[in-house]
TORBA-655166 format. One record per residue (C-alpha): residue in one letter; x, z negated, y; residue number from 1. Coordinates in Angstrom, 1 decimal, decimal comma. Each point is the difference from the previous one (the first is absolute). Example, Ala and Ser with C-alpha at 12.3 -4.5 7.8 and 13.67 -1.06 7.14 Angstrom:
NODE   rest        x        z        y    nr
NODE      A     12,3     -7,8     -4,5     1
NODE      S      1,4      0,7      3,4     2
end
This chain:
NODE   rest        x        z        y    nr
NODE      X      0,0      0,0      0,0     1
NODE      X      1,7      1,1      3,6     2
NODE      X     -1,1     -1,0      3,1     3
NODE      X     -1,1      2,0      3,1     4
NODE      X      1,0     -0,4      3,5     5
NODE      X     -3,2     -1,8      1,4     6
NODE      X      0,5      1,3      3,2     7
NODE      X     -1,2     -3,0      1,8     8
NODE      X      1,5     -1,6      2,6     9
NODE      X      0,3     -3,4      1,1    10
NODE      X     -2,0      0,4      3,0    11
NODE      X     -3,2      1,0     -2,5    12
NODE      X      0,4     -3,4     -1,7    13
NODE      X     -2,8     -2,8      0,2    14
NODE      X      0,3     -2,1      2,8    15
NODE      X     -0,7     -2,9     -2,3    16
NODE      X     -1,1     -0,8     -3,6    17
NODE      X     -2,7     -2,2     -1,1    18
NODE      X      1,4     -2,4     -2,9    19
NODE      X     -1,5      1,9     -2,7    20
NODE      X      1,7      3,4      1,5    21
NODE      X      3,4     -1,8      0,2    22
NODE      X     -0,3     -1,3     -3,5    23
NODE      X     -0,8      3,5     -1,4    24
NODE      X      2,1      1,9      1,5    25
NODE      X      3,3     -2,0      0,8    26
NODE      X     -0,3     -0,9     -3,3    27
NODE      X      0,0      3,6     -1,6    28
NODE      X      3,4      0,1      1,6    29
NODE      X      1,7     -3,1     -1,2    30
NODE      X     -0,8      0,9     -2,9    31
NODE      X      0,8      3,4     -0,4    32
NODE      X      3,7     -1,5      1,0    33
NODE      X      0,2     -3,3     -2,1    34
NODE      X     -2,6     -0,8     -2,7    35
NODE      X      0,0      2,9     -1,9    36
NODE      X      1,9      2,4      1,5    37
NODE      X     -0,4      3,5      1,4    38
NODE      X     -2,3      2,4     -1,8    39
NODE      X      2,6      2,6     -1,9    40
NODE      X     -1,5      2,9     -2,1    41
NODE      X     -2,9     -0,7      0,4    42
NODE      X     -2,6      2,3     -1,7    43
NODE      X     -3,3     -2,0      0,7    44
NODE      X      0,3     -0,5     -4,1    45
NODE      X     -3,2     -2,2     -1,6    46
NODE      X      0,1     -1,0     -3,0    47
NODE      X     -3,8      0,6     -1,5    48
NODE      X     -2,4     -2,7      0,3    49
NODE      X     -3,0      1,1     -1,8    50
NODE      X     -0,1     -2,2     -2,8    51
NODE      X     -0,6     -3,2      2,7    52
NODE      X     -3,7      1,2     -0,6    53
NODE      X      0,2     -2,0     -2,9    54
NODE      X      0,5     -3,6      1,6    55
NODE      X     -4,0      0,6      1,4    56
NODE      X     -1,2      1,7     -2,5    57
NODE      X     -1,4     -2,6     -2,3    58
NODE      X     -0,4     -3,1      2,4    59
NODE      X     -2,0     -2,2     -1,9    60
NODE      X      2,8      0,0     -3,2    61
NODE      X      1,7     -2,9      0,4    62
NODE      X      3,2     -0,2     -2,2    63
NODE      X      1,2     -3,4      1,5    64
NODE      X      1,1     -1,4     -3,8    65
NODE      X      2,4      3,1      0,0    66
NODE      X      1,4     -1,5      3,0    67
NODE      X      0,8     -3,7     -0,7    68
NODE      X      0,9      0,5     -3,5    69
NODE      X      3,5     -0,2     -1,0    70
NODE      X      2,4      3,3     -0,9    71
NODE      X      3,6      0,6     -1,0    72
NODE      X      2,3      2,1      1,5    73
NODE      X      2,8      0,1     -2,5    74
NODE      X      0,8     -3,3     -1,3    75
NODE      X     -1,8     -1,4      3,1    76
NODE      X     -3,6     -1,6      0,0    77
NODE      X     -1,6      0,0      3,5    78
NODE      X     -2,8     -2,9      0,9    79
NODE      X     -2,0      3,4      1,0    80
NODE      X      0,1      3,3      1,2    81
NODE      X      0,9     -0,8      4,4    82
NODE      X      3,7      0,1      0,4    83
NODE      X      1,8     -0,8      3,7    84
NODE      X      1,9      3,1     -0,1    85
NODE      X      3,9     -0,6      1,5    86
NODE      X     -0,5     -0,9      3,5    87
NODE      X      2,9     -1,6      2,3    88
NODE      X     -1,0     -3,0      1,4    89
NODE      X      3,0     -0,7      1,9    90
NODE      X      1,0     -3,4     -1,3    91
NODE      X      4,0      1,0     -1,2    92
NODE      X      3,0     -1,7      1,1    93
NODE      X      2,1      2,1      2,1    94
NODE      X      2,3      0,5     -3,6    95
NODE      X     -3,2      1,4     -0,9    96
NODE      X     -0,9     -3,2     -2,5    97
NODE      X     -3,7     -1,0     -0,3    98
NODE      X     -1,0     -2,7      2,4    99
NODE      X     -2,2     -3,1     -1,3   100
NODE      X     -2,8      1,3      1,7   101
NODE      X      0,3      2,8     -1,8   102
NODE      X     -1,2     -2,1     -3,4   103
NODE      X     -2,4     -1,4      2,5   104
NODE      X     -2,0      3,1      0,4   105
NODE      X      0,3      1,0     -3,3   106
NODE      X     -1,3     -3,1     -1,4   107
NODE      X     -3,2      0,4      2,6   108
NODE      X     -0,3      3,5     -1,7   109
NODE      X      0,2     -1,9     -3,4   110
NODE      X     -2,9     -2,4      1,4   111
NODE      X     -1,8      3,0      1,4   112
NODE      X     -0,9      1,7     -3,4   113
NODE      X      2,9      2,7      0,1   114
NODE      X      0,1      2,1     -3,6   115
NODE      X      3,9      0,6      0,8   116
NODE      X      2,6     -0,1      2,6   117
NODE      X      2,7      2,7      0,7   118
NODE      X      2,1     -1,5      1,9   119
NODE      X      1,5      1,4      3,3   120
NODE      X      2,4      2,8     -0,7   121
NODE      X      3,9     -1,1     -0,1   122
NODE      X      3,0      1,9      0,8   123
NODE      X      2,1      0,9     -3,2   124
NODE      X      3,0      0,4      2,5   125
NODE      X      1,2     -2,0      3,3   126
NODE      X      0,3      3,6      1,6   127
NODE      X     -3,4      1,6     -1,1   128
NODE      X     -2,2     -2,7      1,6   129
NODE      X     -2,3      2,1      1,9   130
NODE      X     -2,0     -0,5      2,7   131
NODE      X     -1,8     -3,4      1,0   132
NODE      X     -2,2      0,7     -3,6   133
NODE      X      3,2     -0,7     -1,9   134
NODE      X      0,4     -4,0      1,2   135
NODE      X      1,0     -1,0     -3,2   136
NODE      X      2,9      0,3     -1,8   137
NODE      X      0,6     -0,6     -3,8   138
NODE      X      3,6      2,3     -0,2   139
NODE      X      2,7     -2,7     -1,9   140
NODE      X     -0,6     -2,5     -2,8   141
NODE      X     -0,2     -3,4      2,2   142
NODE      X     -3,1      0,8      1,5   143
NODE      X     -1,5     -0,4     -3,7   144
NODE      X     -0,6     -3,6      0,2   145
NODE      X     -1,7      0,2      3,3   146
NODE      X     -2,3      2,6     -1,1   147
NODE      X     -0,1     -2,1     -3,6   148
NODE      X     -2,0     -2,6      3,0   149
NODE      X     -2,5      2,2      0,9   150
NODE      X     -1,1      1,4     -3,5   151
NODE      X     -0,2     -3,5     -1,4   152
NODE      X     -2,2     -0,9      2,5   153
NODE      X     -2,2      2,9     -0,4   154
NODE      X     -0,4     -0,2     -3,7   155
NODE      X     -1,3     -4,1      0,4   156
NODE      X     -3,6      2,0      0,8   157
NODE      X      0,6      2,7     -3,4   158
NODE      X      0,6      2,8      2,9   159
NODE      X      2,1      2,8     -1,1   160
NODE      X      2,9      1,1      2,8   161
NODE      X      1,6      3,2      0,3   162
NODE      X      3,2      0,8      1,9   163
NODE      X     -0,5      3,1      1,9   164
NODE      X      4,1      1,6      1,1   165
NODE      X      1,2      2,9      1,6   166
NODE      X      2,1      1,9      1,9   167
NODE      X     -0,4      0,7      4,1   168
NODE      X      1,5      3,6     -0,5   169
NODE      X     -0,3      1,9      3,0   170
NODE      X     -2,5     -2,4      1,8   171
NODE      X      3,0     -2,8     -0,2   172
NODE      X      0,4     -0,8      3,8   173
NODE      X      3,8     -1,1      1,3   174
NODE      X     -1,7     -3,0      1,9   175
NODE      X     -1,2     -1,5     -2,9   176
NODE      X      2,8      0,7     -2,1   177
NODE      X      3,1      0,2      2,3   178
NODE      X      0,8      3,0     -2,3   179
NODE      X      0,1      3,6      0,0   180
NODE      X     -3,1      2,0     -2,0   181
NODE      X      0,1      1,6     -2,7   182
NODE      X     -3,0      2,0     -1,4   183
NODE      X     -0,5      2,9     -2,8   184
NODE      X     -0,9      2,9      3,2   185
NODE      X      2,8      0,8      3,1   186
NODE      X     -3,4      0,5      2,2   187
NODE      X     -0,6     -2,4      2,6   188
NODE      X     -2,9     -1,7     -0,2   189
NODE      X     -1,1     -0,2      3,6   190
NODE      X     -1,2     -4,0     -0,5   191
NODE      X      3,0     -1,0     -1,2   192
NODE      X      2,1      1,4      2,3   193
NODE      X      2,9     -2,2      0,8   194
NODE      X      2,7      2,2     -2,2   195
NODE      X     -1,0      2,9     -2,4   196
NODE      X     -1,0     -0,4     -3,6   197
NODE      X      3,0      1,5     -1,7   198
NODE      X      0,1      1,2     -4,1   199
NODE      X      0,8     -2,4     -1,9   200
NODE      X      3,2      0,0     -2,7   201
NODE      X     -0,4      0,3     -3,7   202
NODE      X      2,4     -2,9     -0,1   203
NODE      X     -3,0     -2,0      2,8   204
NODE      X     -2,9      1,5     -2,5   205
NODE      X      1,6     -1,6     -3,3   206
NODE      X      0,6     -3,2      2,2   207
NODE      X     -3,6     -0,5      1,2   208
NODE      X     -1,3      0,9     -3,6   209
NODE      X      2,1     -2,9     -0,9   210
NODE      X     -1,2     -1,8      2,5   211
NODE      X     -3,3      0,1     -0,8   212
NODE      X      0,7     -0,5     -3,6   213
NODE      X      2,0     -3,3      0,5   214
NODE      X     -3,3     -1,0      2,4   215
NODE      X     -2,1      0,1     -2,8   216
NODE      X      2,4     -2,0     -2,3   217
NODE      X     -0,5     -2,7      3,0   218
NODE      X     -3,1     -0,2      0,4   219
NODE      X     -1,0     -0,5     -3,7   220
NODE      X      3,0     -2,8      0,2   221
NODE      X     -2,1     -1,4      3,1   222
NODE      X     -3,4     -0,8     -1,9   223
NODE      X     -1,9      3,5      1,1   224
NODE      X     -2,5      1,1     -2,1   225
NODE      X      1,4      3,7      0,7   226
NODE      X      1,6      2,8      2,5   227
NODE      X     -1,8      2,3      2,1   228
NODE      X      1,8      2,7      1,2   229
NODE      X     -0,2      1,4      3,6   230
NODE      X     -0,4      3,4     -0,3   231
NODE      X     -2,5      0,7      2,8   232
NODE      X     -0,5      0,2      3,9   233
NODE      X      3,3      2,6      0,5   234
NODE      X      2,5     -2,5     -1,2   235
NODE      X      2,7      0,6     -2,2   236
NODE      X     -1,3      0,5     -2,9   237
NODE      X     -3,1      1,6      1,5   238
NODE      X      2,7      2,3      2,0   239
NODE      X      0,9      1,2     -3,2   240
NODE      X     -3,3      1,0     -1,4   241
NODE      X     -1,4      1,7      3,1   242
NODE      X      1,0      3,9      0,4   243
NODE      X      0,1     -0,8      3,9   244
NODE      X      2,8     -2,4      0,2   245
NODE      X      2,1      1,3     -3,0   246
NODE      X      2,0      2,6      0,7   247
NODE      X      2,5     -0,1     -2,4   248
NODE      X      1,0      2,9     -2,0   249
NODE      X      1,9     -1,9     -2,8   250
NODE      X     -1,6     -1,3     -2,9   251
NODE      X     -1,4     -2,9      1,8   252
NODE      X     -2,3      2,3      2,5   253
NODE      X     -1,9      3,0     -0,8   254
NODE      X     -2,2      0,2     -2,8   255
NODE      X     -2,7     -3,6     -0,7   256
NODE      X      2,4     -0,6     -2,7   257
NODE      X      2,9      0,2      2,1   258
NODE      X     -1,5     -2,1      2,5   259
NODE      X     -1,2     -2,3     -2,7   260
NODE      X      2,8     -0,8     -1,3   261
NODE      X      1,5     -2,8      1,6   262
NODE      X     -3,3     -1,8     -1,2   263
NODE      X      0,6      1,1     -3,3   264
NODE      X      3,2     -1,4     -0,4   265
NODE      X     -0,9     -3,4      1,4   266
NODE      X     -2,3     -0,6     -2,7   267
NODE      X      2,1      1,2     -2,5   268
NODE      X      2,8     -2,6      1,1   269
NODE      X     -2,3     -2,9      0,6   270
NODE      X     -1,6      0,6     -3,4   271
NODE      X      3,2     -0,2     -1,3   272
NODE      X      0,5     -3,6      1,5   273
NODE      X     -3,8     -1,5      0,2   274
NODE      X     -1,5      1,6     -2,8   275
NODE      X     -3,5      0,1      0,5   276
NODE      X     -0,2     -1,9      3,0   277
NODE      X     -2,7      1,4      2,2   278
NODE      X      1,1      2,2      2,4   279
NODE      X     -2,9      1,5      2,2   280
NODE      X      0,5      2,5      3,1   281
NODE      X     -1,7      1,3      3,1   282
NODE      X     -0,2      3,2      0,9   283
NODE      X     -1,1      1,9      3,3   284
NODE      X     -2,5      2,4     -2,0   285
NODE      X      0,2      2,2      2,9   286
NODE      X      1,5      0,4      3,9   287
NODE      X     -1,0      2,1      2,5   288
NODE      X      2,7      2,3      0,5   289
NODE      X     -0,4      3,9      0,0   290
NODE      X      2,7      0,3     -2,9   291
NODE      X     -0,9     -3,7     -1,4   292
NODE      X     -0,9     -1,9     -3,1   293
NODE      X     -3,8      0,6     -1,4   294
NODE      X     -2,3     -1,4     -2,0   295
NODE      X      0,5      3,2     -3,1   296
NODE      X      3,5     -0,8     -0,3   297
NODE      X     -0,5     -3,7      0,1   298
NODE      X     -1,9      0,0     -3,0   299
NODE      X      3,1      1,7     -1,7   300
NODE      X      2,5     -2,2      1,5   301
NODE      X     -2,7     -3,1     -1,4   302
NODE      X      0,1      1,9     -3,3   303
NODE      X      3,9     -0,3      0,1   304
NODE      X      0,1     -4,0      0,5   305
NODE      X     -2,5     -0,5     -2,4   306
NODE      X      2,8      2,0     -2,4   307
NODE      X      2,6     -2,1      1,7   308
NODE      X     -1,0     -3,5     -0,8   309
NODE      X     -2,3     -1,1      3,2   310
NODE      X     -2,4     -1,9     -1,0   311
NODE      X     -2,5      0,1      3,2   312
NODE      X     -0,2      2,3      2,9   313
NODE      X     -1,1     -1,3      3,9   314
NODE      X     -1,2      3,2      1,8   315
NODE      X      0,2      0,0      3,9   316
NODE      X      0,8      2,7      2,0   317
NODE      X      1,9      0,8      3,1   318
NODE      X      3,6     -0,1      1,9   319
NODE      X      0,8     -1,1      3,4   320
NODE      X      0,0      3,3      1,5   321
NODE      X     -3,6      0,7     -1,3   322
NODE      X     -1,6     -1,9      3,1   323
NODE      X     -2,1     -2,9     -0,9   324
NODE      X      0,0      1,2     -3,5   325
NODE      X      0,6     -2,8     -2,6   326
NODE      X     -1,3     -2,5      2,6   327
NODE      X     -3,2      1,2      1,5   328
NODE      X     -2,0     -1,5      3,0   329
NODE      X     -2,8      0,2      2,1   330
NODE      X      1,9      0,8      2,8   331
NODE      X      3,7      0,1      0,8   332
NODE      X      1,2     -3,5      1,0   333
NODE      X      1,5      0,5      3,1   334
NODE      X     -0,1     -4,0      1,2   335
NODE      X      1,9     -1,0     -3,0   336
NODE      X      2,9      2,9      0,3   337
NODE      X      0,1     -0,6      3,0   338
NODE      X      0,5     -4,0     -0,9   339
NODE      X      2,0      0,2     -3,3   340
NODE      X      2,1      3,3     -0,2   341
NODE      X      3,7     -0,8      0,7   342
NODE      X      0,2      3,5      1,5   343
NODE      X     -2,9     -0,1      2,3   344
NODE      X     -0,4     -3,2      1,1   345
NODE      X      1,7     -0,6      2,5   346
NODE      X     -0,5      3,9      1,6   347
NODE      X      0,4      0,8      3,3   348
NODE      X     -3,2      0,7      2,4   349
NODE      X      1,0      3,5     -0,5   350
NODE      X      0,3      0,5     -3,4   351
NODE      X     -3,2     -2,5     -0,4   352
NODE      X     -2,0      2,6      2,1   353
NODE      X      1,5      3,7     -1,3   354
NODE      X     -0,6      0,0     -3,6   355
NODE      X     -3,8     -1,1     -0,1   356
NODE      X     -0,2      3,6      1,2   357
NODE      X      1,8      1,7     -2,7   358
NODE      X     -0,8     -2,1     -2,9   359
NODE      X     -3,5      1,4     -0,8   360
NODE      X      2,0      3,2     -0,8   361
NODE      X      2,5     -1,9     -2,1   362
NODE      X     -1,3     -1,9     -2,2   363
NODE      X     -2,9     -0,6     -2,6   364
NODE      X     -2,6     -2,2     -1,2   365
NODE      X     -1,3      1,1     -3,4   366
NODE      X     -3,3     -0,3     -1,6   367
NODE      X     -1,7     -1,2     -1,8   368
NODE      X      0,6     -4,0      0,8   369
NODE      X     -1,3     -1,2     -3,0   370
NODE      X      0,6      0,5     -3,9   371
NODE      X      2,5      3,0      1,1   372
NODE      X      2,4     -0,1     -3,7   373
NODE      X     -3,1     -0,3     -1,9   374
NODE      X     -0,2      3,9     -0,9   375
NODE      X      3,6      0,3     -0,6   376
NODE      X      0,5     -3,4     -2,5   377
NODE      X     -3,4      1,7     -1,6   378
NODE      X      1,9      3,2     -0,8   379
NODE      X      2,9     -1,6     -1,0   380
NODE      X     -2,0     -2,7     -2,1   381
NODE      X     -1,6      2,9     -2,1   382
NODE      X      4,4      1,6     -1,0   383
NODE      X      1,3     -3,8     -1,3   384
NODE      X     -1,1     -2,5     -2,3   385
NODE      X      2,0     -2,8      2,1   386
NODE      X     -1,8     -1,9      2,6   387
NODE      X     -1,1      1,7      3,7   388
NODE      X     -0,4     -2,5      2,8   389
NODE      X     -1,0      1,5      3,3   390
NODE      X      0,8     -1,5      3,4   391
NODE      X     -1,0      1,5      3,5   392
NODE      X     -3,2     -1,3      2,0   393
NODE      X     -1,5     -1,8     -3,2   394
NODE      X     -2,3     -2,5      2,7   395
NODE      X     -3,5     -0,8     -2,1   396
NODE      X     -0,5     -1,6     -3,0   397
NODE      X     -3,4      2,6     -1,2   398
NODE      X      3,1      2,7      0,3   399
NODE      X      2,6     -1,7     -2,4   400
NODE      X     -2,9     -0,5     -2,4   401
NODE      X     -0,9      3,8      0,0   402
NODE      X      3,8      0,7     -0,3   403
NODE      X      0,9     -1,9     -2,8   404
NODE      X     -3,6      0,8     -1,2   405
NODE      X     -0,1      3,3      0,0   406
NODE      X      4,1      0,2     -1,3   407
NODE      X      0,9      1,2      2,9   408
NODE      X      3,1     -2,2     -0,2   409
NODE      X      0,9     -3,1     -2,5   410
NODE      X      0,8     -2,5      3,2   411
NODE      X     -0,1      0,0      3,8   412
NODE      X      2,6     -1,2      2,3   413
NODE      X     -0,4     -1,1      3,9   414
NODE      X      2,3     -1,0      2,4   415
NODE      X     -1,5     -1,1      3,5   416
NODE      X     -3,6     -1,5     -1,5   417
NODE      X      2,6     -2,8     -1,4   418
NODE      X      1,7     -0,6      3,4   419
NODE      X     -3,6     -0,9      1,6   420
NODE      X     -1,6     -2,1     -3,3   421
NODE      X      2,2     -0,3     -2,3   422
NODE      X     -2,6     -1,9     -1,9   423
NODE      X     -1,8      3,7      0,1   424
NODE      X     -0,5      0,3     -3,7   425
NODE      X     -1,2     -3,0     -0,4   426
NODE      X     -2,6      0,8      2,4   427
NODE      X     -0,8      3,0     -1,7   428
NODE      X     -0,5     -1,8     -2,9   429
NODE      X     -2,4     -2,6      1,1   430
NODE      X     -1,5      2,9      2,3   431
NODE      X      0,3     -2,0      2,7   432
NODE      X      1,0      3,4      1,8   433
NODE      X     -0,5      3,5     -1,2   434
NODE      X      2,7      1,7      2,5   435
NODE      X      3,4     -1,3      1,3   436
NODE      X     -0,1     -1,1      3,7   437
NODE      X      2,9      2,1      0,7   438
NODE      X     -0,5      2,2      2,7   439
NODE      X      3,1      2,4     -0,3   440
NODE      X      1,5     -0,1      2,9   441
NODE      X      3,7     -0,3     -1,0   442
NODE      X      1,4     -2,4      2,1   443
NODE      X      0,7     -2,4     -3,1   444
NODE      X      2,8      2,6     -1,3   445
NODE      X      1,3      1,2      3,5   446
NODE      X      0,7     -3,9      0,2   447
NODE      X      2,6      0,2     -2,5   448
NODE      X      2,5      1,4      2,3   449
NODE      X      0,1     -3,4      1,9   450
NODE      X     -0,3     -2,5     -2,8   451
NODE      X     -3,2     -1,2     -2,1   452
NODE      X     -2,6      1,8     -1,2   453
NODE      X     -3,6     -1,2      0,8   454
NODE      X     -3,7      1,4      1,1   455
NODE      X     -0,3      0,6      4,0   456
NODE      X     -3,4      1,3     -0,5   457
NODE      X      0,8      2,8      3,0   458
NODE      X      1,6     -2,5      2,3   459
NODE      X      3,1     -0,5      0,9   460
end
């Protein structure tokens, strides 16, 4: 997608703004230039979404048992069929340990009903952090027995927790890092843009599939009930798999086996060390790129880990340079970019007053807001016998039943519905409330950039 000259000069531009104008468009910009990035390549690509006809189709069949019964995901047995899908919360030493209230909030998820935790996602290496999303850390072998802390808590209330880990790639940021990128594609991404994503070595791949391997060794050492891979939302891994970020013409880039591959042969060395330890992944089932990753070839590339060991598949969707893509919203949070980003912040009047009229042509929100991985987990759910879990915009508790009901998926994962109640299943339960209270405006994971995560409700 290219931009046009608007022609518009600054003498056309509104003398003033009501709040509601501000917030729409000075928001547009910041995010177009922090929170997800620049739109690159983009093709106006939607993935099809006819088969959400089927969440209102048959209203009155409740399949609420399905729900709250128990179910395995490998050697794992879930209190029901609700996971908190891997969501930072913020609460990591600097050394990128877990916090005690850390434990805290997982025990009030325990409490709350929760079929599973997967745990935030931590970095398999020092230098592959990421962004903000990568607070914790779980790289060498003494950060076992802290972690050993926070699964024995957990499994006082019978909760399974998994670790989710991964790689930054080329969305690992120098400020968070103090170290250069590296990523699997030489093109800049325009979000991260403080040095160029650069190829990496075949000496840095077989270190990182190491890596990765020797993070799963840990965290069944720690007390974790199993591993999730991060192979979604354009980082490493997901670099790897999408056609838009990997440009490699070796046998790591190319063809979906090529690009597959690193995946492959981390499961082949961690079976080698765990056995059949459960090792689950998430993948971005599609991205938004003209050239990207979609839904057909996902269902061969979930084909392939089924063949390679996995032993559940997470489908999201999305990268950073999608737009508001994998995190979707009501409108773009302007007041809490404008609060929270480390870039934006603390702007100039200028800068502050410039890009809300560019952004519109920048950047994206996508639709739909609700249920939006449903159609692609369904497609991939009817290729592998392994379990599907779909996250993405899962808000009401009639639409979980007609998901799990209808086989849509075998689980469903949320993220934000758990920062506002994290007692939210247990609500569901008891149907003391039918639909989470949480209103999507985004602010809660724009606040990671300065430090916990919690619910703002759309105020900052």
């Amino acid at each position: 997608m290219k931009t046009k000259d608007t022609g518009m000069a600054l003498s056309n531009l509104p003398s003033s703004f009501s709040r509601r104008e501000f917030i729409k468009y000075s928001s547009l910009a910041m995010a177009a230039s922090t929170m997800p990035g620049v739109i690159t390549g983009c093709a106006g690509f939607k993935p099809r979404q006819d088969c959400l006809a089927q969440l209102t189709a048959n209203p009155g069949i409740r399949q609420k048992d399905a729900v709250f019964s128990s179910a395995r995901i490998g050697s794992i047995q879930t209190r029901n069929r609700i996971l908190r899908s891997a969501t930072t919360l913020g609460l990591a030493e600097k050394d990128g340990r877990p916090k005690k209230e850390l434990i805290d909030a997982y025990v009030e998820l325990c409490e709350g009903g929760v079929g599973a935790i997967i745990a935030e996602v931590m970095g398999v290496q020092k230098n592959g952090r990421g962004s903000s999303t990568f607070s914790s850390l779980f790289y060498q072998d003494d950060y076992i027995q802290d972690y050993r802390r926070v699964t024995d808590q957990v499994h006082v209330f019978n909760t399974p927790v998994i670790a989710q880990i991964g790689h930054g790639g080329r969305q690992t940021r120098r400020a968070i890092t103090g170290e250069a990128t590296v990523a699997p594609s030489p093109i800049t991404d325009p979000y991260y843009n403080e040095e160029t994503p650069r190829e990496l070595t075949e000496l840095e791949i077989r270190e990182i599939i190491q890596s990765f391997i020797s993070t799963i060794e840990r965290a069944q050492k720690a007390g974790f009930d199993g591993v999730q891979l991060h192979a979604a939302h354009g980082y490493l891994l997901s670099g790897f798999l999408s056609p838009a970020t990997n440009e490699r013409t070796d046998h790591w880039g190319g063809s979906t086996e090529n690009r597959f591959r690193i995946i492959r042969e981390i499961f082949q060395g961690a079976r080698k060390k765990v056995g059949n330890y459960p090792i689950l992944i998430k993948i971005s089932a599609y991205d938004h790129q003209s050239d990207g990753l979609r839904v057909e070839e996902s269902v061969h590339i979930a084909a392939m880990l089924q063949e390679a060991g996995c032993d559940a598949i997470e489908v999201s969707c999305g990268m950073a340079a999608d737009g508001f893509s994998t995190i979707r919203v009501t409108e773009i949070p302007t007041e809490a970019v404008l609060a929270f980003s480390f870039r934006y912040k603390d702007s100039n009047p200028v800068v502050k007053t410039l890009l809300p009229v560019f952004a519109p042509l920048l950047v994206n929100r996508h639709e739909p807001l609700f249920n939006y991985n449903v159609c692609a987990a369904q497609e991939i759910r009817k290729q592998v016998s392994i379990p599907v879990i779909v996250v993405g915009g899962i808000r009401t508790l009639p639409d979980i039943e007609q998901i799990i009901g209808n086989k849509m998926a075998d689980f469903v994962a949320m993220s934000r519905p758990f920062i506002i109640e994290p007692d939210i299943v247990n609500r569901f339960k008891t149907e003391k409330q039918q639909a989470s209270s949480c209103i999507n405006c985004g602010y809660c994971l724009l606040a990671i950039e300065q430090g916990e995560t919690r619910c703002f409700y759309g105020e900052v």
